[in-house]
N, C-alpha and C positions, 0 to 999 in steps of 0.2 A: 504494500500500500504506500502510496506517495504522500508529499504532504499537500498537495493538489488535490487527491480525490475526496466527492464530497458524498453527501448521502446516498447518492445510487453505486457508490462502493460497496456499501455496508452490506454486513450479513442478513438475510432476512431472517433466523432465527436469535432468538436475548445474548446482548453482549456479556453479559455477567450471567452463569448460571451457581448458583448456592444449593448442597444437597446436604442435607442432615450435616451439617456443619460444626464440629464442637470443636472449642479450643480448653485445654487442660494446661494451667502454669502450674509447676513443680517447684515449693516453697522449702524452706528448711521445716516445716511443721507436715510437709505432706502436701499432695496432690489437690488444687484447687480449681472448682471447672469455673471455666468464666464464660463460656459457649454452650448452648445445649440445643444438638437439633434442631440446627437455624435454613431455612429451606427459602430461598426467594431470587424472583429476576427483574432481572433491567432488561430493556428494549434499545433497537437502537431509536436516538431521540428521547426518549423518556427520560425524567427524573422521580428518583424513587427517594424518596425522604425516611431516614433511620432516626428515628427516635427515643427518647426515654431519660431518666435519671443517670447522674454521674455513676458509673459501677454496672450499667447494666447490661454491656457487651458492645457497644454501639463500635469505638474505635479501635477493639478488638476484632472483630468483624473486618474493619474496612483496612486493618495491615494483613488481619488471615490472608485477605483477598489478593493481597499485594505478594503477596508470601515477604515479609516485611516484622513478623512474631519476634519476640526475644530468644536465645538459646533454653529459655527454661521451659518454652511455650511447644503444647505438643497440638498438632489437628489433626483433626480424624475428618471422613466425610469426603466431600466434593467441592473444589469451586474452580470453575472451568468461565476463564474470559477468553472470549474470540472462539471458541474451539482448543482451547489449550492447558489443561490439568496443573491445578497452582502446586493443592495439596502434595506432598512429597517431589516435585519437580527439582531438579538439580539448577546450581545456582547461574551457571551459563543460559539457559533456558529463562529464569527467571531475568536475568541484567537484560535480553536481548527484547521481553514485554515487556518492561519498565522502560516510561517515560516514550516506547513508540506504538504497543499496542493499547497500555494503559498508564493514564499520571494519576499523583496524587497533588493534591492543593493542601498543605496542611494550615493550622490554624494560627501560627505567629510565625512569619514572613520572616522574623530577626534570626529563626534559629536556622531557617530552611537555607538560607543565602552565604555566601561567604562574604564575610566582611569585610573582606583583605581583598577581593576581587573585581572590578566592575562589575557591572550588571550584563552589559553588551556581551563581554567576554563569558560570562556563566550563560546566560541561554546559546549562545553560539555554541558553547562547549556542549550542552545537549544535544543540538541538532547535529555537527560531528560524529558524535559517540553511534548514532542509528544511521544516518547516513551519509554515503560519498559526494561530501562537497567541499570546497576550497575554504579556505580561513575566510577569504574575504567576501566568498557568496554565504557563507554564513553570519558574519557579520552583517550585510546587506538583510535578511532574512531577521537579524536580531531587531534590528531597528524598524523591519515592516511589522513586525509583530507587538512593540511597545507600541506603535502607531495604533493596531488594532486595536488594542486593549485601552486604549484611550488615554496614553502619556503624553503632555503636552512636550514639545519639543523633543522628538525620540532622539533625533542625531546627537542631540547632548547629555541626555540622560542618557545615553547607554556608555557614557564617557562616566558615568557615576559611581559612587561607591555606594552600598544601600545604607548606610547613615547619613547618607548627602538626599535620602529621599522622604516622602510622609511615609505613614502606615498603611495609607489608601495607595498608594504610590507602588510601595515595597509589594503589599498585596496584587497588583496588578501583574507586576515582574514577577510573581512566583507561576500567575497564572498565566502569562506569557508562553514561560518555559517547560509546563503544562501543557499548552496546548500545543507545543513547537516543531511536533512529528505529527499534526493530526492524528490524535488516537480515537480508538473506537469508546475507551471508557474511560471516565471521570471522577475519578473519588474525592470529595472534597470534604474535609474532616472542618468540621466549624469554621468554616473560610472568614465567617463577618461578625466574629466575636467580640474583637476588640475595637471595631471600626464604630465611628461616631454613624448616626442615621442615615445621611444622605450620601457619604460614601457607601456605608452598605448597600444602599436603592440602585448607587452607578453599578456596583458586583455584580449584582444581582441580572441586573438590564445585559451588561456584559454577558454572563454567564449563559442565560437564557438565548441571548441572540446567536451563539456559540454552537449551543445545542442546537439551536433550528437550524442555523445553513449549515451544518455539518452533519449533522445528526447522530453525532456523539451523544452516547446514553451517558447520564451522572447521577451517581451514589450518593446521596448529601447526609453526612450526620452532623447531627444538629440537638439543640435545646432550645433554641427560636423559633414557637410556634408560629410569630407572624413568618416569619421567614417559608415555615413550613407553605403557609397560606400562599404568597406571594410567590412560590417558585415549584413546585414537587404536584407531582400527577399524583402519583403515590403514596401512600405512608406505612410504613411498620413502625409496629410501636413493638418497644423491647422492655423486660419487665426480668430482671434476675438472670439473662443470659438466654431468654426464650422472646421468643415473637409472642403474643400477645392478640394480637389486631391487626390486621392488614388492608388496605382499601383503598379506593380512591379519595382522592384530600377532601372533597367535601363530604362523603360518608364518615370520612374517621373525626373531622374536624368536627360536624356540624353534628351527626348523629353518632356518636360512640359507642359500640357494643358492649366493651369492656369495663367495669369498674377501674380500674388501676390507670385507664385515658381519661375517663372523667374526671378521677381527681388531678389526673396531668394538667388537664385542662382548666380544671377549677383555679388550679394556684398561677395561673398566665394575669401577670398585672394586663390588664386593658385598656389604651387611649381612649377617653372619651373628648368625640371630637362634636363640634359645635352642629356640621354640618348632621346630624343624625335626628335634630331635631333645631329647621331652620327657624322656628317661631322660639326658640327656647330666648330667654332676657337674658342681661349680662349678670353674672352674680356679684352681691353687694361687695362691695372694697371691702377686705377686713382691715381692722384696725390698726394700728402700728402698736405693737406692745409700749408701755409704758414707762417700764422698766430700763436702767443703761444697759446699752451693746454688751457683749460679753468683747465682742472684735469689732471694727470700726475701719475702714477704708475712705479716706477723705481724697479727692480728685486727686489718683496716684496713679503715677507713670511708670513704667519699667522698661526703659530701654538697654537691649543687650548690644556688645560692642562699639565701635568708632566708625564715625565718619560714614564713605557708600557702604562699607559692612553693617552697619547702625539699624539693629530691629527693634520695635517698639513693639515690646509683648503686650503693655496695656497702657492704654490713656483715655486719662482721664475718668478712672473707674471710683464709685462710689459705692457703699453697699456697709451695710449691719447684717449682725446672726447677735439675736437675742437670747435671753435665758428662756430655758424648753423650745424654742421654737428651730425649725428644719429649715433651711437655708438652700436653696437647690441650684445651682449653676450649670448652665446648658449651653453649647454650642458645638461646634465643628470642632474637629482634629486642628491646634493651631489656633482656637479661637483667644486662649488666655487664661481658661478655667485653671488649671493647674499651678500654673503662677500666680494667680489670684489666691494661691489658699497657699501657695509657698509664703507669700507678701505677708496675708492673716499669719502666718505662724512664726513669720518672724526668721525666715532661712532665706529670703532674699528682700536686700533693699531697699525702697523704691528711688528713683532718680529723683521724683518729684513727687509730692502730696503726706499726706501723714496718715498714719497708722496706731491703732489705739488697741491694747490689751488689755481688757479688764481695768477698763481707765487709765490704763498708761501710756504715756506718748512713746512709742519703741525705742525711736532716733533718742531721745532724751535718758532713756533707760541705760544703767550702767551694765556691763557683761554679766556682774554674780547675781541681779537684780534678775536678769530677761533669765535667768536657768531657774528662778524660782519661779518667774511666772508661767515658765514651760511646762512646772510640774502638772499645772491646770490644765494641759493639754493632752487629749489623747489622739491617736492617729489609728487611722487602717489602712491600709492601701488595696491597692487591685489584686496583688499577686503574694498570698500569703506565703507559696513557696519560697520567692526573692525575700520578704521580709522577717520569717523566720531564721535563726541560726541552726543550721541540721546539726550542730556540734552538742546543742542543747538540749535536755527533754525538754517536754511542753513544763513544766513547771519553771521549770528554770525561765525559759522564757519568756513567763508570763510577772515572774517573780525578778527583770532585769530595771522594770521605771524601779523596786521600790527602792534596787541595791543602790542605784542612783542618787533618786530624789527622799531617801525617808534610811539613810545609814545605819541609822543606829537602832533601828528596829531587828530585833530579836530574828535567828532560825525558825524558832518556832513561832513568832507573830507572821512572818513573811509565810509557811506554809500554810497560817490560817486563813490570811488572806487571798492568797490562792487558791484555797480551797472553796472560800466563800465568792470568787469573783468567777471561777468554773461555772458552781451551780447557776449564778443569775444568769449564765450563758449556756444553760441547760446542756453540761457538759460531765460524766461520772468523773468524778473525784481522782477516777483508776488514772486516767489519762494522764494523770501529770510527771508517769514513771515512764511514759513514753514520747519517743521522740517523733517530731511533724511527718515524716514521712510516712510513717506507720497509720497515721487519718484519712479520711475522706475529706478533699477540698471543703467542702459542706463543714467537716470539724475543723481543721486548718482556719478558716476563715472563722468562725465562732473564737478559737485560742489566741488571734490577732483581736477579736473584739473585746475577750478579754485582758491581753496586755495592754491595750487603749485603754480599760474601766479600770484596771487595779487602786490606779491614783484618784479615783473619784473624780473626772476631770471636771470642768465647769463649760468646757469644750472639745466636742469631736468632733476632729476633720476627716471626712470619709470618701476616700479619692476613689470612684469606680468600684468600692466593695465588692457587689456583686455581678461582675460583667462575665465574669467566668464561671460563674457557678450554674445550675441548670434551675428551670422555675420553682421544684419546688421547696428545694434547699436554697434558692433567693429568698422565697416565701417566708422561707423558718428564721433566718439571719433578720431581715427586715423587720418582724415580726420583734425580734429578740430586742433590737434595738429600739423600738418603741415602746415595747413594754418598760425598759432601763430608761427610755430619756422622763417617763412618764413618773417613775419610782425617783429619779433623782435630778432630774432637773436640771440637766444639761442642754447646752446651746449643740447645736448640728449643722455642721457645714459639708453638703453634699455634693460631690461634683461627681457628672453623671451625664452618661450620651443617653441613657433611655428614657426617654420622657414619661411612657407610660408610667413609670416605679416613677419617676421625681413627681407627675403627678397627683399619687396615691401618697408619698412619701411627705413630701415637701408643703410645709404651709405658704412659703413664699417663695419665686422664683426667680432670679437671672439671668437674662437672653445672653450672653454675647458672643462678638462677631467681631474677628481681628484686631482684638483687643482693646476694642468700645462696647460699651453698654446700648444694645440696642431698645431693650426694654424690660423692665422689671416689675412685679407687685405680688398680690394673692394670684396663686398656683388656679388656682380654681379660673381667673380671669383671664390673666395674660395666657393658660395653655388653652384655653377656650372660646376666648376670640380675641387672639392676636392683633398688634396694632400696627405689626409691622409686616410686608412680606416675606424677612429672612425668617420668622420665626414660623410662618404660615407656611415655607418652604420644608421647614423643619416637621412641621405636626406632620405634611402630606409625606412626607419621604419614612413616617413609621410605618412594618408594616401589621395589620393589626392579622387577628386569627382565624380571622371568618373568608375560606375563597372567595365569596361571591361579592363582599364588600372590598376585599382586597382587591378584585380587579378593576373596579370600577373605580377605586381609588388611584388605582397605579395607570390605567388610562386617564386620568384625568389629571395626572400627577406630568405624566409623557406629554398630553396637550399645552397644560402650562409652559412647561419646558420648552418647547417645540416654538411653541406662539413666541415667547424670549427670543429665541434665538431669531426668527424673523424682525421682531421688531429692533434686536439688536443689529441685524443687518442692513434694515432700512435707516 
């Protein structure tokens, strides 16, 4: 097959065939299945959507496929792409399907690329590896293909390094060289996890267009129902290593057969968008608490570097987070959110404007002064794996603010307190003799929430919490931390590309857009009828879980777009 031929190449029989499929990983405690009897196909053209909870075979499944397992990982069963026997196949066999019969897309672009490399040079080196052609017709070949995939400026960017690119960016370039031998199958393992909304939406359109003039079948696993809505013919749902439910998306979406989908389904935060009911009022402004800021952002700039290198992460930004009250900051990849709550905490400094900690002016504040007022802070980030120490059990690292901020406090006051800041993060006690690795992301991110509560903060900054986890261990996290700011009265500054959860989450919100405030108020107003188009841009480009609303959203999302680009042209 060429990388010329397009869908009347294809096989007429499923590019992916799956027969009673089990994978068995081999522990030091014994033999653990993580696959049981998994039976399913792809078409060519089709997308078949893999779904379920963290743990429950999903991207196990989608490396079996690849023959891609670790050495401890045994499969039994069938899984035949193109015509071609994965299960026990020898490794020459397997190099020579990868990346020309079948790619994978995986889910953080940072780890998949080398970063020592260009980009131009890594996908050219694919196309090479399968077939006979010159350095410089693959080259040529590298840069029609970031073209496709909708990179502005390929001829330069493929002169890149992928820290010289976005995330939206990086993710394009992985699926580039994906797609760079025309294959017949597409495994794409959470491609649009980490991507703020409206890059997901471009993925997505990408992706979809891919599959139709080619007619390459795609694998999608996933924990993004909207996503599910928005792209996948198909859906299995997976539940302990077993299929569960299988169907077409609006049967499994809309009508569920299964108990264990309904509740999948249940715990999906949902946009509510204005347009669902266009006579609905504006709802009343709520009030501005009354109470001082906990944090305080007075017209503050942040520009990085000199001169024509001189980026200006934010200007002119204003904003409070109260006591009890959720704080929500939304934009683009690049918009500023993240440096907006670096500025709040005091880890960078603004070039211009002032900043206020619990009534203190920062700039004014002495060094031994700002590490007491830190102890009032707690943190969580995205990625509780990076933020934990693997060298630590969980105890230890949940017991490191107090070695810190509170010295002189007792071995045994420190494991009380650990002990007591577990349970409010509804975590067994047991866990603190074990280390992060040994958890479910789901507990991982709970032992991150609880080294943030240890100190009682009076503020929690919570950068992307839950962007990795699946809905219904988002549900349980979210859940935990409301009950806690409820019980103690903590301020919440939320930064977060999912509007729906900042929606549901956040009593107040923050639009911005290249590091200006586009618009802010009650969560309930500004996401339900927006005052501005970027942010209206923003509500349409989620996608919600329902097919039959998600299309006519996402057509009406493409006409906007489409109408732009005209009258940008006239």
């Amino acid at each position: 097959m060429t990388a010329t031929q397009g869908p009347a190449a294809r096989q007429a029989g499923p590019i992916l065939e799956l027969d009673d499929l089990g994978v068995v990983f081999t522990t030091e405690t014994g033999e653990v299945p993580a696959v049981r009897g998994v039976s399913l196909r792809v078409a060519p053209g089709e997308t078949l959507a893999l779904v379920g909870e963290s743990g429950s075979g999903k991207s196990t499944i989608a490396l079996a496929a690849m023959g891609l397992l670790s050495g401890n990982a045994r499969a039994t069963g069938s899984a035949v792409i193109a015509g071609t026997e994965v299960v026990g196949a020898r490794e020459g066999e397997l190099a020579a399907l990868r990346g020309r019969t079948a790619s994978m897309v995986f889910q953080e672009p940072a780890t998949a690329l080398d970063p020592l490399t260009r980009v131009g040079r890594q996908i050219a080196e694919v196309i090479r590896n399968h077939r006979d052609v010159s350095a410089k017709e693959a080259a040529e070949e590298a840069v029609a293909l970031l073209r496709k995939v909708g990179i502005p400026e390929p001829e330069k960017r493929a002169t890149a390094y992928p820290f010289q690119l976005s995330g939206g960016q990086r993710q394009r370039v992985v699926i580039a060289m994906a797609i760079a031998n025309d294959p017949a199958l597409l495994i794409a393992d959470e491609p649009t996890t980490a991507l703020d909304v409206t890059v997901q939406a471009e993925i997505l359109d990408l992706l979809r267009r891919l599959a139709a003039e080619t007619g390459t079948g795609v694998l999608l696993v996933t924990h993004n129902m909207g996503v599910v809505a928005d792209f996948a013919d198909r859906v299995a749902v997976m539940y302990h290593g077993e299929i569960v439910e299988t169907g077409p998306v609006e049967d499994v979406l809309l009508r569920p057969s299964h108990d264990y989908t309904r509740r999948l389904l249940a715990a999906v935060p949902r946009l509510s968008v204005a347009e669902a009911d266009k006579a609905a009022p504006a709802p009343a402004a709520a009030k501005t608490p009354d109470t001082e800021p906990v944090a305080e952002l007075r017209d503050v700039c942040v520009v990085f570097g000199r001169g024509r290198n001189a980026v200006r992460a934010l200007d002119g930004v204003s904003l409070a987070v109260h006591p009890g009250q959720t704080l929500g900051l939304v934009g683009e990849s690049g918009s500023g959110k993240s440096t907006a709550s670096r500025v709040a905490l005091g880890l960078i400094a603004p070039t211009s404007g002032t900043v206020s900690l619990f009534g203190n002016d920062l700039a004014r504040t002495r060094a031994r002064a700002r590490r007491a007022l830190r102890a009032g802070i707690g943190v969580v980030l995205q990625d509780p794996v990076a933020s934990l120490d693997a060298r630590m059990t969980v105890g230890e690292c949940v017991a490191e603010p107090l070695r810190v901020h509170r010295a002189k406090l007792s071995a045994k006051d420190r494991r009380d307190k650990v002990a007591a800041v577990l349970d409010r993060v509804r975590l067994p006690r047991e866990v603190a003799d074990r280390a992060p690795r040994e958890l479910s992301g789901g507990q991982r991110q709970r032992v991150s929430l609880a080294r943030a509560l240890v100190l009682e903060p009076r503020l929690l900054v919570a950068d992307e919490p839950t962007s990795a986890l699946d809905v219904s261990v988002q549900q349980a996290v979210l859940e935990v931390i409301s009950e806690l700011q409820d019980e103690l009265g903590f301020a919440c500054l939320f930064v977060s590309h999912d509007l729906a959860v900042v929606q549901h989450f956040a009593q107040r919100v923050v639009v911005l857009r290249g590091g200006r405030i586009q618009e802010q108020g009650p969560t309930g107003e500004t996401l339900l009828h927006p005052e501005t188009d970027y942010t209206r841009g923003l509500l349409a480009a989620v996608p919600v879980p329902d097919p039959v609303v998600q299309r006519a959203r996402r057509a009406e999302r493409l006409a906007a777009l489409a109408a732009g680009r005209t009258e940008a042209r006239a």
